[in-house]
N, C-alpha and C positions, 0 to 999 in steps of 0.2 A: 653859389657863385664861385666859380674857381681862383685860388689867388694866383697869379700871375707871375711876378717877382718878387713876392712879401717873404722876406724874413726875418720873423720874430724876434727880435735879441732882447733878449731877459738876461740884460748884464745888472745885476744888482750887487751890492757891494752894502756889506752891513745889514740895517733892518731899514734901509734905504728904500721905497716904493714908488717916490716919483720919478725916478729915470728910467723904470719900464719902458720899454716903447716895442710895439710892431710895426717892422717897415712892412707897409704895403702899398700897392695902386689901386686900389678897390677897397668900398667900404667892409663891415666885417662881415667875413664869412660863413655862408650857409653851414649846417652841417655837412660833412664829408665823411665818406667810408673809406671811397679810393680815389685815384689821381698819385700822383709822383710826389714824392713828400718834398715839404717846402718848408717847414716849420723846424727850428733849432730852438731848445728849449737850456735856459743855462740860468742857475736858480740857487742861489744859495742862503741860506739861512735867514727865508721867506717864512712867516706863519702860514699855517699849512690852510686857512680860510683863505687869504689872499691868494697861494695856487689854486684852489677851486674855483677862484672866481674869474683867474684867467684860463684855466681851461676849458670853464663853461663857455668862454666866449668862442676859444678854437673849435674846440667840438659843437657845439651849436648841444648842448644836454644841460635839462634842467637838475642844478646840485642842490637838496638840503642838507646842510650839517648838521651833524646830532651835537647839542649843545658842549657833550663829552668830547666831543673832537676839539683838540688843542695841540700845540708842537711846532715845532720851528723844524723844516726841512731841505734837504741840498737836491736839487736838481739836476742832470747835465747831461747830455745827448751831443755829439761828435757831429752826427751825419744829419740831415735832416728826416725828419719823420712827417706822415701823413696824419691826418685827424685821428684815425682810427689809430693810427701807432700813439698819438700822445694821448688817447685815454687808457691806450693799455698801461702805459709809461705810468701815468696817473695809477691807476690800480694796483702797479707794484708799489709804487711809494707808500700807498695806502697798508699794500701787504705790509709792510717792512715796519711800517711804526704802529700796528696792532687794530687798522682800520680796516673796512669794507665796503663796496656801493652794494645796497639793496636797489633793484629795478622795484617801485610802486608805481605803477600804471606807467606815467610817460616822463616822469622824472625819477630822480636817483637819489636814495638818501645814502650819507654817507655816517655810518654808525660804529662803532664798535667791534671788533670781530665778533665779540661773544654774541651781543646782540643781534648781527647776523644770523647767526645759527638758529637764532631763539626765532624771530621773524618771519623765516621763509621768503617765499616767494620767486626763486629763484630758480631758472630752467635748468633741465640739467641736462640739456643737450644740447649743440649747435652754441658753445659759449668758449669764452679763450682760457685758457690756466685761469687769471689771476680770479676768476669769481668763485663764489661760496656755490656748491650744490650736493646737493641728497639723492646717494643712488643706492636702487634694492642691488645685491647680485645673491644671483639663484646658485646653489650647489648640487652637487649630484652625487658626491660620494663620502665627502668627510663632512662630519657634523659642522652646524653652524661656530658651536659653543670652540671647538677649537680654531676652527679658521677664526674668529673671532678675538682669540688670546692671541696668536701668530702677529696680527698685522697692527693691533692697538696700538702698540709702542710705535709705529710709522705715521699715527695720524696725529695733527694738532694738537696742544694742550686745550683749545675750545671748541676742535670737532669732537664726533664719538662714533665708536664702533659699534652696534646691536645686533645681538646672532637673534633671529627666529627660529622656533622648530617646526612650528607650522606655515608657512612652508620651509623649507632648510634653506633660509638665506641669512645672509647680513646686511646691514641697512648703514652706510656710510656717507658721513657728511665732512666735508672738507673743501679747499679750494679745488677746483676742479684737474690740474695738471697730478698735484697728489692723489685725487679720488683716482684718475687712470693707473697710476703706479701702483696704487693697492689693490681697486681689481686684477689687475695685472699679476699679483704674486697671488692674490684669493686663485686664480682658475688654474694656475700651475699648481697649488696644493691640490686642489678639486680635480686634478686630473686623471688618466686613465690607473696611473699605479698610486690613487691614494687610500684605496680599500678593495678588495675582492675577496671570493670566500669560494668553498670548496666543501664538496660532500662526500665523504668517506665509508663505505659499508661495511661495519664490522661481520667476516666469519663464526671469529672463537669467542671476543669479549661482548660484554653487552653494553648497549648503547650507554644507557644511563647510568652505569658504574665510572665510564670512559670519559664521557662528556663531563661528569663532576670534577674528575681529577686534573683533567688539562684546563678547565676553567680556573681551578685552584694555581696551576704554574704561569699559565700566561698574564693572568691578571685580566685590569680591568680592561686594558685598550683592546681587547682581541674577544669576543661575545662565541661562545659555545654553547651550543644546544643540539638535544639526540630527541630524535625519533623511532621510539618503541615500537611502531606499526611495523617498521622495514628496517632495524636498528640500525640505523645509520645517524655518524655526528656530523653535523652541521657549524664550518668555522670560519667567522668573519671578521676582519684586519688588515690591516697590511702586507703588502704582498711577501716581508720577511716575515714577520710573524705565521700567515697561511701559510709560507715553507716551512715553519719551526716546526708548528703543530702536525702539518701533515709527517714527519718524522716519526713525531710522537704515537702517533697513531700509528704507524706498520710496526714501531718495535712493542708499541703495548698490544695489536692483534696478533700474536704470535700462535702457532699449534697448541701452548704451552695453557692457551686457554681453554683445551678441551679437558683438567681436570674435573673432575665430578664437582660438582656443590650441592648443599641443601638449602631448600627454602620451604619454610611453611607457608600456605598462606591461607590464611584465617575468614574464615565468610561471615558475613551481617546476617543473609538472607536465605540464600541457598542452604539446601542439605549435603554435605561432606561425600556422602556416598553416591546421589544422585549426580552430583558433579564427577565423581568416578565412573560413572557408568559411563556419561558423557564421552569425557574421556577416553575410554577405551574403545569407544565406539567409532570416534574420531581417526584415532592412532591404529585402525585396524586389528585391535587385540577382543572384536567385541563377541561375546557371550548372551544369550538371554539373562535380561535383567532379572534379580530375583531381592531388588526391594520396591517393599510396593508402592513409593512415592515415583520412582523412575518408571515402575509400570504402570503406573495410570497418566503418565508420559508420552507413553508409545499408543499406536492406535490402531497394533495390529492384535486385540481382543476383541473381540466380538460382543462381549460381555463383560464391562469393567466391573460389575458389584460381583462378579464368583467371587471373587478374592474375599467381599466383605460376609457375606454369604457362608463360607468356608469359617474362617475365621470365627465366626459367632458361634457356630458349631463347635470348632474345637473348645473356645472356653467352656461353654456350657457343659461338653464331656465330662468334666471330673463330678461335676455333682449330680448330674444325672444317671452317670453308670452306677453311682454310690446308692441314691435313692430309689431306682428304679430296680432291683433285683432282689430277690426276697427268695429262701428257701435252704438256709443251713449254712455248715462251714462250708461245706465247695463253691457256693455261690459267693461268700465272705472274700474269699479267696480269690475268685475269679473278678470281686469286682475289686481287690486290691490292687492285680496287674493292669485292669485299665485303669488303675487313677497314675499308675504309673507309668506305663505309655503315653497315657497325655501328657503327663510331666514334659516326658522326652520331647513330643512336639512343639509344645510353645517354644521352646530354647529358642532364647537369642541366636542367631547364626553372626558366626565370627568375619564382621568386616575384610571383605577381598578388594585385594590392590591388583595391579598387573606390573608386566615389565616390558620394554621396547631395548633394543641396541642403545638405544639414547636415554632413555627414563626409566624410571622406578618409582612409580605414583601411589600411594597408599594413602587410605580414608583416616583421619581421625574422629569417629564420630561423638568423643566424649569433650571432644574440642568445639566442635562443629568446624573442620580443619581440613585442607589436603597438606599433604607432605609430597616433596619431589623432591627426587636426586636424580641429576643428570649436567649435561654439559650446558656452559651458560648460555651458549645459543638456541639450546632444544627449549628451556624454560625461560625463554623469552619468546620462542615461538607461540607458547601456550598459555602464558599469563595472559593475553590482551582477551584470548577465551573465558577462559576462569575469570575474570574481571566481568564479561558479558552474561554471562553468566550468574554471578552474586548478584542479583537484583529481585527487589522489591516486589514481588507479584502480587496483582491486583487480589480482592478477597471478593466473592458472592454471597451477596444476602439473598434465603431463595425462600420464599413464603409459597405455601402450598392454599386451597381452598377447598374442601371436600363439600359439596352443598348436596344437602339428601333431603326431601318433600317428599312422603309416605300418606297415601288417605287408604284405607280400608274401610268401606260400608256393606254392613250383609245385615239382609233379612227376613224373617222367616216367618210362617203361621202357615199350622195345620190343623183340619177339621176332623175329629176322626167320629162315627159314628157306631152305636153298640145299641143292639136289640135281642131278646131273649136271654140266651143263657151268659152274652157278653156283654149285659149292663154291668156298668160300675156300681152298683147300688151300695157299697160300703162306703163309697168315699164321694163323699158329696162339696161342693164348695169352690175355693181356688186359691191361690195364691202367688205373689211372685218370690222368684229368688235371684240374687245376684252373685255372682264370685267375684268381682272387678276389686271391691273394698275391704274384702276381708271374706270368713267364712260366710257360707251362704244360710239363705234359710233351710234349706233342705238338707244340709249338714248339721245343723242345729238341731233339726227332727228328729231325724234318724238316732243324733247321740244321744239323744234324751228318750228313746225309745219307741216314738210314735210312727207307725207305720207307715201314715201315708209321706212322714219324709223321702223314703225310698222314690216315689213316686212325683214329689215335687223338682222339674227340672228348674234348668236357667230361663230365666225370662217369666211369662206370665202362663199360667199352667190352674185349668178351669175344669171344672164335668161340673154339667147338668143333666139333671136326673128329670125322665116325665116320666111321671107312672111309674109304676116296673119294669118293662116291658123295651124302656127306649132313653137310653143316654148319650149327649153329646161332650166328647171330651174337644176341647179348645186348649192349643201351645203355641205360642206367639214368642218371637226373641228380635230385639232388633239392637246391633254393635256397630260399632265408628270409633276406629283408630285414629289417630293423626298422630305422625312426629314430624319436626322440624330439627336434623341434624344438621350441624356444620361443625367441622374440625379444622384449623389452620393450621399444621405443623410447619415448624419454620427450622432451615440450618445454616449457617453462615461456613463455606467449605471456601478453601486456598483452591487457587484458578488452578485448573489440571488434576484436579487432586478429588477422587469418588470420595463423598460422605455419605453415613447414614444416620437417619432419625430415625429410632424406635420408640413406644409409646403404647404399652399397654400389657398383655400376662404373658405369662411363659408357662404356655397350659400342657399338662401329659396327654399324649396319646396313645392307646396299648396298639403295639406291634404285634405282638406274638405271645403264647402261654404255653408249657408245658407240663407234663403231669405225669405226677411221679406214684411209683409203686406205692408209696406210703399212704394210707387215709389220713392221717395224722398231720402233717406237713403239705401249707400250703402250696398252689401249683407256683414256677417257675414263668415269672412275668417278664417283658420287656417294654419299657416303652418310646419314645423318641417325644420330644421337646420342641413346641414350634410355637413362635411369639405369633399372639393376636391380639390387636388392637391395629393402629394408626403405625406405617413404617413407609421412610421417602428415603429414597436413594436418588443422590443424582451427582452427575459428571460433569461441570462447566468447562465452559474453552469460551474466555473472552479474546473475540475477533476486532477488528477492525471498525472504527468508527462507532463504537459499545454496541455492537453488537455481542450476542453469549449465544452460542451452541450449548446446547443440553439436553445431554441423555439422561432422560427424566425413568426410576419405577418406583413407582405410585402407587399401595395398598392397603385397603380398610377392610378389616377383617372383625366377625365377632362370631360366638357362640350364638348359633341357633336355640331360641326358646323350646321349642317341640321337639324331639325327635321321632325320624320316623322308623316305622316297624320293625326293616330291615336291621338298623344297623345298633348295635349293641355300645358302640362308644359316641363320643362327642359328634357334634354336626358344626361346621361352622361357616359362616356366611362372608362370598371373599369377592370384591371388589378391588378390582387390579386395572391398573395400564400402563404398560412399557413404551415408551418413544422417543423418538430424537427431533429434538423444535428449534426454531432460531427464534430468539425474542431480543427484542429493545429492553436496553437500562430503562428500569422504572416504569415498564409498559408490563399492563397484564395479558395473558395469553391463554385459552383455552385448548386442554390438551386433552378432553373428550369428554361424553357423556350419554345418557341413556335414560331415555324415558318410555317405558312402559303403561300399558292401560290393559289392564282385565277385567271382563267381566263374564260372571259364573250365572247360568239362571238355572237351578235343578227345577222337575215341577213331578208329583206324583199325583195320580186322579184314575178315580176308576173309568172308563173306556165309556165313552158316550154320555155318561150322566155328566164328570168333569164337564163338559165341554158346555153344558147349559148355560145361557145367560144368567147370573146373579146366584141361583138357586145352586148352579155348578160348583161353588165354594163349598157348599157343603161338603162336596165329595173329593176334594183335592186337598194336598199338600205341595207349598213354595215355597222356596231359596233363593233369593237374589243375590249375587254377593260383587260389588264393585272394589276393585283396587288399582289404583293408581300412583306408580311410584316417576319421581323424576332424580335425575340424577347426574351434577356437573363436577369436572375438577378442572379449576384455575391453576395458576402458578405466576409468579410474579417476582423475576432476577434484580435484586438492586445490587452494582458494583460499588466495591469499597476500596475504593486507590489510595488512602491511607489513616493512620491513624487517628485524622479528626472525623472521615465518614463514617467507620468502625464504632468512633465514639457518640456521634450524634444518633447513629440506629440504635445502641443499646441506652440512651437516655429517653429516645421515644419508646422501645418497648417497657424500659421500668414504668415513666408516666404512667404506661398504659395498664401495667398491670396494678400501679398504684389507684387505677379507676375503678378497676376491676374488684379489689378488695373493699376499696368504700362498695360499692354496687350492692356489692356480696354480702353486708352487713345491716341493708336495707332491706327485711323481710317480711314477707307481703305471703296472701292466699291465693294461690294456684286457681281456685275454684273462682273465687269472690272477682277476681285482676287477674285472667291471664296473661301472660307474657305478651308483649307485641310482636310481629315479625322481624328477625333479625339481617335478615337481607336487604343492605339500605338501595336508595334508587341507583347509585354510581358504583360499578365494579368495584375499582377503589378504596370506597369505604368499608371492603368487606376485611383487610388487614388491619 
């Protein structure tokens, strides 16, 4: 209800309260926002409860006072004010003596400032000065922490400033006309010149020598950092400060930085000289490599094991030119100069460096070390290589499987028949002989003098005598071989890098003899040295997603038991395969094999009478002979990417061979308890 002609006069005089009066024409008034002010407010040394309770009545707003509110205060207003004007009027009186309204729901308590603060509840938008509100403001270029220190000393003794860094703001609470004034100075510090930064590409000095130094001068307000990939420093600050430093920078990049320097730098992993090689391969100064870690590197051999191949040969030189020659001082002599030509061979060859207009790279290899000298930009070009470089290369566990199943069965029996002057009539009887266990019977005969030894073979060896006139000699043998081979050879080789496993003799072979005028003096021999037994070479290259390329060669080799007619020296039996396979970490892979079946049937018989039913045995002689060989080799890559897989494979092969030794000490009759089959059902189980 609008008033009319009411003007309030609050003449009070003392602590006097009943001469208040509001002249008006209308009873009291609704609440009001606006309308033309009518109210004159004139107050003096009123308790500040009795103000609340009349200007609850003008404003039409419900007041509680917080029991702490206490004071005696002066009111006075000149012109008249509207509703809305006398609760602001209210508010400041409130500011002034260390009060506040909190809005709770649809009344106003009036509290404490401090208590306000603590409280809440207050909008912080759409409100006049005199109220308490809480506002975030966001920054964008200087930290919260110093806007923060800047503006403190401007807010209340019972507001507070709080920087975030997450997000970069500060959180301010105050009366609201103050909160405007300190955002106010917060976004002018947060403005376009309150940080920026600048990136500098050094020529001649190097990033991370540059960037230490001017970090050191500027201090903490100004953040420097270099970038090694593209050496350039990186400076961020103020925009005097980013002029300072940019100074800084064009007189420390000066020509003056192209003198030479030295740096070593020291590898964990890599080899000193394969990184040379690298190197010079890079910088265009490149040569065929001739160490042989860097060449089993490259992948333009054909054949990475010559090298290993080679090599074995040469060591073996000095003692087999020694042992293998016989026949005086000339030959003493000749085999003196080759022990020392090989000497000369094996020499270490002397670590080669190269040189560029800019560098001078040499290997330390007693270091495991490069050395460089050149200009600080060239040997920052190159460090982030050399850096890529000194790493950890994965290791291959490579288990091989040679699985061999041999059956040989032959059999024989022949009739032979003698009448007239070709009866046996001296040797009557029969007997068997074997050679498998030891000497035979027939050797036993013969040494003890009795003739018909001679005539006792292998097997079961009969004459019957009828009459004089007619004897049947009867020879019967019947043999069966079996073996069951398997060999695993296993070698753990550095990725890129050919190993080999050998395993077995280093047998002589004669080359050549010749013969000398003398009868006296044996002939002049030579021979050459070739290992037989179990030998695996092989070349990893782990690919992608563990995968392993591998150039596998694969060779079992022995001394033939027999020799045949031809040949006057050793025979030996060579099972080989060369290949290149891709296998799975931890998967096994078949890299060939061979299985044979022969069978031999000789039959001798005389011409028509053989061929009788039953009666035909008489007159024949037969040979059956079956053999059947089979023949696999496995192979099975496990990757070792660091020192605890390394360690766990060589804790499973001790176990294992800790099984093996108890097993071993477990013994038993071959004849009584054959062995069982060592091939279990799962590939797998065969490692």
């Amino acid at each position: 209800m609008k008033i009319r002609s009411a003007i309030a006069a609050l003449a009070l005089a003392g602590i006097a309260l009943d001469t208040v009066a509001i002249a008006q024409t209308a009873p009291a008034p609704a609440p009001q926002d606006a309308g033309t002010g009518d109210v004159v407010v004139n107050m003096r040394g009123i308790e500040i409860s009795d103000v609340a309770d009349q200007i609850s009545r003008i404003t039409g707003r419900t007041l509680i006072l917080d029991p702490a509110v206490k004071g005696v205060v002066t009111v006075t207003s000149s012109s008249p004010l509207s509703p809305s004007g006398v609760w602001e009027l209210f508010q400041s009186v409130l500011r002034a003596n260390g009060f506040a309204a909190v809005r709770s729901g649809r009344a106003w308590r009036i509290v404490p400032a401090a208590n306000a603060v603590r409280d809440g509840g207050i909008p912080s938008r759409g409100v006049s000065g005199q109220e308490l509100v809480t506002r975030m403001v966001r920054l964008q270029n200087v930290p919260a922490a110093d806007v923060a220190r800047v503006v403190r000393p401007l807010v209340a003794t019972f507001g507070s400033v709080e920087p975030l860094s997450t997000p970069n703001a500060v959180v301010i609470t105050d009366y609201a006309d103050n909160v405007r004034r300190v955002e106010a100075i917060a976004r002018q510090l947060d403005g376009g010149s309150g940080a920026t930064f600048i990136t500098f590409s050094l020529k001649n000095g190097n990033a991370t020598d540059v960037a230490q130094s001017l970090q050191a001068v500027l201090g903490e307000g100004t953040r420097v950092a270099a970038d090694g990939r593209s050496n350039t420093v990186i400076v961020r600050g103020t925009p005097a400060s980013v002029a300072e430093a940019r100074k800084m920078l064009v007189s420390l990049d000066q020509p003056g930085g192209a003198t030479p320097i030295t740096r070593m730098f020291r590898l964990n992993y890599a080899d000193a000289e394969t990184v040379t090689d690298v190197l010079r391969g890079v910088l265009g100064q490149g040569e065929s490599a001739d160490n042989p870690v860097a060449r089993s590197l490259g992948s333009g051999s054909s054949n990475p094991f010559a090298r290993l191949s080679q090599g074995n040969q040469n060591l073996s030189a000095l003692p087999n030119s020694a042992a293998s020659t016989s026949g005086g001082i000339g030959s003493a002599m000749q085999s003196a100069q080759t022990t020392g030509t090989t000497m000369q061979n094996v020499q270490t060859p002397t670590p080669r460096g190269f040189s560029t207009p800019e560098l001078n790279v040499q290997p330390a290899p007693e270091l495991n070390a490069v050395v460089v000298r050149g200009t600080a930009a060239a040997i920052t070009a190159i460090e982030p290589l050399i850096t890529d470089l000194d790493v950890r290369r994965p290791q291959v566990l490579i288990e091989a499987a040679i699985a061999e199943i041999t059956g040989d069965d032959a059999e024989q029996l022949g009739v032979q028949l003698g009448t007239s002057g070709a009866v046996l009539d001296r040797v009557k009887g029969g007997g068997t002989s074997f050679d498998a266990a030891g000497p035979s019977l027939g050797t036993i005969l013969t040494a003890l003098g009795v003739p018909a030894g001679k005539v006792l073979g292998t097997g079961l060896s009969a004459n019957v005598t009828i009459g004089d006139d007619f004897s049947i000699l009867v020879q019967a043998l019947g043999s069966s071989t079996r073996a069951n081979l398997l060999s695993t050879p296993q070698i753990t080789v550095l990725d890129n890098v050919a190993g080999e496993f050998v395993s077995g003799q280093n047998v002589p072979f004669l080359t050549g003899s010749i013969l000398t005028d003398s009868s006296t003096v044996n002939p002049y021999t030579t021979i050459e040295r070739k290992d037989v037994g179990i030998t695996l070479r092989v070349l990893p290259r782990v690919n992608a997603g563990d995968t392993i390329r591998l150039q596998v060669n694969q060779e079992a080799s022995s001394i033939a038991a027999a020799q045949t007619a031809a040949a006057s020296d050793l025979v030996t039996n060579r099972r080989a395969i060369t290949t290149t396979v891709l296998a799975d970490n931890g998967q096994t892979i078949v890299l060939g094999g061979l299985t044979a079946d022969d069978y031999i049937d000789t039959r001798q018989q005389v011409p028509i009478l053989g061929d009788i039913p039953i009666v035909g045995e008489l007159f024949k002689s037969r040979r059956e002979q079956h053999q059947k060989r089979t023949l696999f080799i496995f192979l099975k890559p496990t990757i070792l990417r660091d020192g605890a897989d390394a360690a766990a494979a060589a804790k499973d092969r001790y176990n294992r061979l800790r099984a093996d030794e108890i097993a071993n000490a477990k013994r038993g009759s071959l004849l009584l308890a054959p062995p069982t089959p060592r091939l279990t059902v799962e590939i797998d189980g065969i490692y």
